[in-house]
C-alpha positions, 0 to 999 in steps of 0.5 A, spaced: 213 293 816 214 286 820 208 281 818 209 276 823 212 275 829 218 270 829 216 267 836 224 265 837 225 273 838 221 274 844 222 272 851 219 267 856 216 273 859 213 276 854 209 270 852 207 270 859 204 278 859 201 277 852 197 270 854 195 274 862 193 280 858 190 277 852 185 272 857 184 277 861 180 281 856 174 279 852 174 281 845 167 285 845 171 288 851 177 291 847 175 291 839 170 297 839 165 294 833 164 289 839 163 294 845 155 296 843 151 290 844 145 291 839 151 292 833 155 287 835 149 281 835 148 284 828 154 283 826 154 276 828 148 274 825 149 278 818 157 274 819 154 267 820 147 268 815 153 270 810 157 264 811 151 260 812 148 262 805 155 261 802 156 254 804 147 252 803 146 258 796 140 261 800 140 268 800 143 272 806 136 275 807 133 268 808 138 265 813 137 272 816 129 271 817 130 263 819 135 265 824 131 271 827 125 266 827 128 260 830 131 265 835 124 269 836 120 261 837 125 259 842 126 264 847 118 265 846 119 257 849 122 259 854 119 265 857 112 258 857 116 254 861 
């Protein structure tokens, strides 16, 4: 079961085909927990209220409710002007 890729094993080419391949693809587009937007804007703010409370100790449900607030307070600003 190889780990890693020891970059010295592949060819000029291949780096190529991996870069064009991989910027021609967003990762929403290609991981399949990404593809279906609802879920995937869950995801991200139970990941960022996660790593939020980690590094504030709040709890994860109160960085959920003030990012969904401050989210809420803003696109209503924008609707305004």
């Amino acid at each position: 079961m190889r780990t890693g890729v020891n970059n010295s094993s592949l060819s000029v080419l291949d780096h190529i085909n991996y870069n064009l391949t991989m910027k021609s693809k967003s990762l929403s587009n290609t991981n399949r927990f990404l593809s279906r937007a609802k879920l995937r804007t869950e995801q991200v703010l139970t990941s960022v209220a996660s790593s939020t409370a980690i590094e504030t100790g709040q709890s994860i449900a109160d960085v959920k409710a003030k990012i969904i607030h401050h989210r809420s307070v803003k696109y209503s600003a924008l609707k305004q002007s």
